[in-house]
N, C-alpha and C positions, 0 to 999 in steps of 0.2 A: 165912233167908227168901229166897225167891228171887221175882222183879219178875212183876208180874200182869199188867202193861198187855201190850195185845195188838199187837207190832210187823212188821211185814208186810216181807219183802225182795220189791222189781220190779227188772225190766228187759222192755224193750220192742225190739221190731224194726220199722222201717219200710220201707214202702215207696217206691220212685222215683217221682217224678214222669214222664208222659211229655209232649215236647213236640216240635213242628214248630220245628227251627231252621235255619238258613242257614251258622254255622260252628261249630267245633268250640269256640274258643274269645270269651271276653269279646264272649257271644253276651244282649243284654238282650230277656226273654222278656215278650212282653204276656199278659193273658189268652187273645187270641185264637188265642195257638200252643199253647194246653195243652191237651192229648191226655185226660190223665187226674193228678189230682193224687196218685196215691198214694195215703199214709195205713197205719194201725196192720196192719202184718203178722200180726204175732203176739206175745203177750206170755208169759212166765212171773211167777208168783208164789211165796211161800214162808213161813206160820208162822214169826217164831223160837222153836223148839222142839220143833217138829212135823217128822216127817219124811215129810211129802208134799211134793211141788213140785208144784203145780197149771200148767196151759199152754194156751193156749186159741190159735187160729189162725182166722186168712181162710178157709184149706181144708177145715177139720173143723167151723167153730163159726157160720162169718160174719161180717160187722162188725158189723150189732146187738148177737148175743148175747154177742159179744166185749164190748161197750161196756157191758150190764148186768153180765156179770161184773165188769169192773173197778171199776161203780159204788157194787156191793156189796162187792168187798173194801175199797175207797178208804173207804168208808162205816163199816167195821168198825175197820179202823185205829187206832191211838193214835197210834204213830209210822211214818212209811217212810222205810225203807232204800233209797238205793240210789248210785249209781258215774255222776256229774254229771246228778241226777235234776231239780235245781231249773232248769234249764235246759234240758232235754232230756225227758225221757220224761214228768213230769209236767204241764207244760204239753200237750205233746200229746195226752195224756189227756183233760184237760179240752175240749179240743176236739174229741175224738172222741166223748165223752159229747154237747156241744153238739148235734153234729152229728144225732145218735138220738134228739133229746128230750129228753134226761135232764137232770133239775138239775141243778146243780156239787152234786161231794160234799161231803161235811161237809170243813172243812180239816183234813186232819191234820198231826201235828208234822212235819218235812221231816227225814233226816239224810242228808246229803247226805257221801257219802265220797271222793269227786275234792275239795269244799272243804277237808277235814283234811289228806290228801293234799297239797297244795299249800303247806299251812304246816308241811313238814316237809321241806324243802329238797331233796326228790330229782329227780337231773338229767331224772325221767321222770318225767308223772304217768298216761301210759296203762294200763289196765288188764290191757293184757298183759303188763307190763314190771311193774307195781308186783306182782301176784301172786304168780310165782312169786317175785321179790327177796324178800318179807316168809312165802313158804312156806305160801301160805293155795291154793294150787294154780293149775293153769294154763287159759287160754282154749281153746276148741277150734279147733284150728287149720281154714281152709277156703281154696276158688280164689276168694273177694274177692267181687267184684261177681257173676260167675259165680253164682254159687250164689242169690241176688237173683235171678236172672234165670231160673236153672233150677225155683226153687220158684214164681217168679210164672205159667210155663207150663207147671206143673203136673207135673212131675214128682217122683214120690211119693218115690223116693230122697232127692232133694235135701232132701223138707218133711222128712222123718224126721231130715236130719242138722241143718235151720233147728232143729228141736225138741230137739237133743240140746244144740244149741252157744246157745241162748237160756236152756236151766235146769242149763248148767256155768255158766252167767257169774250168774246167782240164786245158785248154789251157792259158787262164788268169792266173791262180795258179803258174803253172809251170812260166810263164814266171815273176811273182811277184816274185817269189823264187829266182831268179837268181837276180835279179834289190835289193833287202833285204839282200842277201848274208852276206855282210859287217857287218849288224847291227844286226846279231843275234848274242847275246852278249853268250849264253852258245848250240850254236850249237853243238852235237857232232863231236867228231874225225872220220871222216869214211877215213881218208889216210891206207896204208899199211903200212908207218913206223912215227917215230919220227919226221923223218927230213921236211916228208911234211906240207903245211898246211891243216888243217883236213878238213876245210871246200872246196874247191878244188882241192886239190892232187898239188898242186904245191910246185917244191923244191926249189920255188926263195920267201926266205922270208929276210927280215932285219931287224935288231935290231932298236927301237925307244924308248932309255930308259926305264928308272924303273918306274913300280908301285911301291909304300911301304904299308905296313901295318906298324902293330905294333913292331912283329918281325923279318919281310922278307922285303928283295927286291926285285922285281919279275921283270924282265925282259920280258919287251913289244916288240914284233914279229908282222908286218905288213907283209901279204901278198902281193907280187909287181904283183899278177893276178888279184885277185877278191878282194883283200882290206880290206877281214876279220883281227881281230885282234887275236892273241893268246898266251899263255904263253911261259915262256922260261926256262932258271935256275930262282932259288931262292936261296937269298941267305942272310944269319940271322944275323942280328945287335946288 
């Protein structure tokens, strides 16, 4: 049996701020030097299981209907994926929603993959360095800021390449997600019952001994699909 709940991979691009400053650096900026604050570039999105990437932009879509689309997918969601999302892309979300009207979306479950990442001791946890290492592919490489700067004055090369290298790193995500599975140690349950394992709907689990604490014996369940671990009975000593 394979998992029903509907999990959404994002990643987002933003825009620079612009401001009136005096030097280049440990320059403290007031309101009244800001030019323009930026804000949502453009985003991609991604079905687990579906093979479309959806992509939406400033220069093809606007920032309204930018902001409805993501209301709606956020809205659809069970779980999102994404590569230091709970700090980063989805807060800003939510205030790019704010900012058009729209209610906050319904909450969905966060899986956040830089947190996993981080508790598995590697000298790196950037996205371009963790990729290819774990072979889930690599980022698209670009001239940095440059390119920021060529698609915000509109030249159409650059947005073409903003769009190719915004739904490789969707595409990287998703596919990190799947290879991490295992070692996300408080994944939620998105099965429809008890008997699967939550992490991919699979009904083929086996017993591998007890945890104990203090008072419990907990009963360790391996997944024989994707190799997640999860709990079982418990039971008090």
């Amino acid at each position: 049996m394979t998992i029903t709940a509907k999990i959404l991979v994002l990643d987002i691009e933003w825009a620079p701020a612009t401001a009136y400053v005096w030097r280049m650096y440990d320059e403290n900026i007031s309101p009244e030097q800001l030019i323009d604050e930026g804000g949502l570039l453009c985003f991609s999105a991604h079905w687990l299981g579906s093979k479309e990437y959806q992509f939406y932009s400033r220069w093809k879509d606007g920032d309204e209907s930018m902001a409805l689309a993501a209301y709606k997918l956020l809205s659809e969601a069970d779980a999102v994926v994404t590569y230091n999302g709970n700090k980063y892309d989805l807060p800003k979300l939510r205030g790019h929603l704010l900012l058009y009207g729209l209610p906050d979306s319904p909450p969905p479950t966060s899986i956040d993959l830089l947190k996993v990442v981080k508790g598995l001791g590697f000298v790196m946890n950037k996205l371009a360095y963790i990729a290819p290492l774990l072979k889930v592919g690599t980022k698209i490489k670009h001239e940095g800021f440059n390119l920021w700067r060529s698609v915000l004055e509109g030249d159409e090369a650059a947005q073409r390449k903003m769009q190719r290298y915004c739904i490789q790193d969707v595409r990287v995500t998703a596919k990190l997600y799947k290879k991490l599975k295992p070692f996300i140690k408080d994944h939620p349950h998105l099965g429809d019952n008890k008997g699967q394992c939550g992490t991919c709907g699979s009904n083929h689990t086996q017993k591998r001994g007890y945890r104990r604490t203090k008072f419990y014996k907990i009963e360790r369940l391996q997944c024989q699909s994707c190799g997640a671990w999860s709990t079982g009975k418990r039971v008090k000593v």
